[in-house]
C-alpha positions as CSV (number, residue, x, y, z in Angstrom):
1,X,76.6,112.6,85.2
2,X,76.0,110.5,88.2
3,X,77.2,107.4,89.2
4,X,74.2,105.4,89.4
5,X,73.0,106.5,85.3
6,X,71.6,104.1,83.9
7,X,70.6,101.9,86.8
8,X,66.7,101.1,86.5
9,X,64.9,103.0,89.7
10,X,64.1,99.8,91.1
11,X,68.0,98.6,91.3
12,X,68.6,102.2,92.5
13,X,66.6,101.7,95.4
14,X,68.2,98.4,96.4
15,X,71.5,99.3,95.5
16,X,73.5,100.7,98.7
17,X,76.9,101.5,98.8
18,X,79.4,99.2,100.7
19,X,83.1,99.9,101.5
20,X,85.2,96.9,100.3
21,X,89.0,98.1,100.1
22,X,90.5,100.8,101.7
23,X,93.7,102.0,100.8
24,X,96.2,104.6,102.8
25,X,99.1,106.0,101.1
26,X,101.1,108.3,104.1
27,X,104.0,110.1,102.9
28,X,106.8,112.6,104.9
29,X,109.8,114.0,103.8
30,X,112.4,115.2,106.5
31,X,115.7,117.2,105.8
32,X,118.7,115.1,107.1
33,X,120.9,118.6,106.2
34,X,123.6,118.5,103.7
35,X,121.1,119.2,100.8
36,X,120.2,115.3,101.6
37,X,116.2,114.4,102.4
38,X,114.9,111.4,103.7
39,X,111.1,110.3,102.1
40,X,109.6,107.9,104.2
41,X,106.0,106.3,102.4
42,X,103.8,103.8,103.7
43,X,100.7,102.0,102.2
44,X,98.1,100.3,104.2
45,X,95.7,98.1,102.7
46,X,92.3,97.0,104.6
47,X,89.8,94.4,103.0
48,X,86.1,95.3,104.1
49,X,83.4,92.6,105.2
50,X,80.1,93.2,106.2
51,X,79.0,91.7,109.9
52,X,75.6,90.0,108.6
53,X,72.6,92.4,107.9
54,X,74.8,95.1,110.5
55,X,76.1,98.2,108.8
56,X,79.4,97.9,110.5
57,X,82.3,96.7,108.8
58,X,84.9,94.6,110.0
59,X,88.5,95.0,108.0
60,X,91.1,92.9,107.7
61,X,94.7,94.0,107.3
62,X,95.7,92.9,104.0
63,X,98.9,95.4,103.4
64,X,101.2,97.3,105.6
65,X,105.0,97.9,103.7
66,X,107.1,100.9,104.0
67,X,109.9,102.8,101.4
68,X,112.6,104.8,103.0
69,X,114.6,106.7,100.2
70,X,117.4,108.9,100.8
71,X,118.0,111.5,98.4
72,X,120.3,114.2,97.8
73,X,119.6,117.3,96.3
74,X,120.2,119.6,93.8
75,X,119.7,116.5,91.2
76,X,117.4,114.8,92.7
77,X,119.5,111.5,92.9
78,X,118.4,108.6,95.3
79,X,121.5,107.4,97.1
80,X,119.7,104.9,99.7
81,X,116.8,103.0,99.0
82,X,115.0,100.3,101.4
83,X,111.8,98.6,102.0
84,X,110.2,96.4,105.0
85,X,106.7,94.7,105.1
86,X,105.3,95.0,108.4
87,X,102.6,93.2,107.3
88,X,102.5,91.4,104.1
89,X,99.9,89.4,102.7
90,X,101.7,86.0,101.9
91,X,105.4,84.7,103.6
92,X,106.9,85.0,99.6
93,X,106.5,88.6,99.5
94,X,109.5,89.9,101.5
95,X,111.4,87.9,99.0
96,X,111.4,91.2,97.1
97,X,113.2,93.5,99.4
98,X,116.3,93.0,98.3
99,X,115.9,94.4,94.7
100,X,115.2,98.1,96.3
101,X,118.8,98.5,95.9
102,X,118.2,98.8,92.6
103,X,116.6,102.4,93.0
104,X,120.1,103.6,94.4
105,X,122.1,105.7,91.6
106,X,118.2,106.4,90.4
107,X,117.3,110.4,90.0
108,X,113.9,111.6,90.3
109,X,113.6,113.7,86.8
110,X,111.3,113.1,84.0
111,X,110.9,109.2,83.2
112,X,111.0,108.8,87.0
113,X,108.2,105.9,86.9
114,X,109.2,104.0,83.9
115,X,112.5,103.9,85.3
116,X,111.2,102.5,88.9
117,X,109.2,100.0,87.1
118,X,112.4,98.8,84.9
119,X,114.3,98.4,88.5
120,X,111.7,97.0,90.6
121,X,108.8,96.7,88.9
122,X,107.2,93.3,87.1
123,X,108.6,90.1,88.2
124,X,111.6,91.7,90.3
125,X,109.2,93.5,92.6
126,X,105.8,94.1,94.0
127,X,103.0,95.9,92.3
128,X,102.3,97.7,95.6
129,X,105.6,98.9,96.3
130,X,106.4,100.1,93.0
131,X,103.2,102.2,92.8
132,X,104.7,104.2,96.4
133,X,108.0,104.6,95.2
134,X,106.2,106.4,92.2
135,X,104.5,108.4,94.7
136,X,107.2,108.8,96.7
137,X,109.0,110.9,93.9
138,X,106.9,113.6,93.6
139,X,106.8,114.0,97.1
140,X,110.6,114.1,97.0
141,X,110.2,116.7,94.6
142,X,108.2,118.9,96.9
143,X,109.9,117.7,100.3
144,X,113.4,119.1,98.8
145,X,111.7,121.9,97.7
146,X,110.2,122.9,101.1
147,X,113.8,122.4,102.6
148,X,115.9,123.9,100.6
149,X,114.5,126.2,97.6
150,X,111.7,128.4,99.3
151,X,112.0,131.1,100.9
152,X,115.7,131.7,98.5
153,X,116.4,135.1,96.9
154,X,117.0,133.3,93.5
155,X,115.8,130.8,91.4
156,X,118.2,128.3,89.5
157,X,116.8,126.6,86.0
158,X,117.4,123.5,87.3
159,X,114.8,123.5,89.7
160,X,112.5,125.0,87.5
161,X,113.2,122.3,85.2
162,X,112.7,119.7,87.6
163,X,108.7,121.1,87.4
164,X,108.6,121.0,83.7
165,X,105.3,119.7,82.4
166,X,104.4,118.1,85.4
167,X,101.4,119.3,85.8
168,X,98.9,121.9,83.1
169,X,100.1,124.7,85.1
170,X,103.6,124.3,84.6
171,X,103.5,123.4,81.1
172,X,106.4,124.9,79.2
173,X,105.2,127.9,77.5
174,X,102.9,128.2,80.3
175,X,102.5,131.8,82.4
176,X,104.4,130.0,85.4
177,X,107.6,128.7,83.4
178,X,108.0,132.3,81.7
179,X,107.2,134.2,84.6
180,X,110.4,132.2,86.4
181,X,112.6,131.9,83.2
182,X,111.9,136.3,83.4
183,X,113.0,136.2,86.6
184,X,116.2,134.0,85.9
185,X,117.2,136.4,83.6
186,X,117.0,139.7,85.7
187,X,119.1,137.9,88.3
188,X,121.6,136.5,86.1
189,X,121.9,140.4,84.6
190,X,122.0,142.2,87.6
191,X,125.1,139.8,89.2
């Protein structure tokens, strides 16, 4: 289906498509050593306006904040958690930064988002924020996985837990999950 469907052909020819957000979600994960990784996210938001009849754009910054979680593995468990705003929209919105703490004690496992919301989410937090922490978890996932589980000679079942319906191929009684589960068991009988 396209995306102009069931526009008349005379709309569709004065219809023209104009950039008016942009959003930029970076995210890097660094091993600090000590089964302990550091996931650093930002999120820069740009509001678009057109310069007259011009094509160019102008943007305005409307966003710039930053999450810096520190997270030690095997379990996943955030042990530092902080946020700046480089560049927030309105003065009241750093008033926020202190509930970040609130992530610390937090593991990344299933129920990861529901559980950021509850800590920093709502009325306690910022919308933006909370949606990069979520992010940021999967990331952390990955990041710690990149460090410290590829490239091993086993495979523990906690880390293939930790992947666990996250995604179609790694649903339970998917090829994946048996193939690892297989492999589990050959290692644990030949030890």
């Amino acid at each position: 289906m396209s995306f102009d469907a069931g526009l008349s052909s005379n709309t569709k020819r004065k219809a023209m498509k104009r950039l008016v957000h942009s959003r930029g979600i970076s995210i890097q994960t660094s091993d600090l050593g000590g089964h302990y990784i550091l996931v650093e996210g930002s999120l820069i938001d740009h509001r678009c306006h057109p310069k007259g009849n011009d094509a160019s754009e102008e943007s305005e910054l409307v966003h710039h904040m930053v999450v810096r979680l520190k997270v030690k593995g095997p379990e996943m468990l955030i042990v530092q958690a902080e946020a700046t705003m480089p560049h927030p929209p309105r003065e009241e919105c750093p008033e926020v930064l202190p509930w970040f703490r609130n992530l610390e004690g937090l593991g990344i496992a299933a129920g990861y988002s529901m559980k950021v919301k509850r800590a920093i989410g709502g009325i306690k937090g910022c919308a933006h924020l909370t949606s990069l922490v979520i992010a940021m978890g999967e990331s952390a996932v990955q990041g710690y996985w990149a460090a410290y589980e590829r490239g091993r000679t086993g495979i523990r079942e906690q880390t293939i837990k930790k992947f666990i319906n996250t995604c179609h191929l790694w649903k339970e009684d998917g090829p994946i999950v048996k193939g690892l589960r297989e492999t589990l068991k050959s290692q644990d009988s030949s030890e």
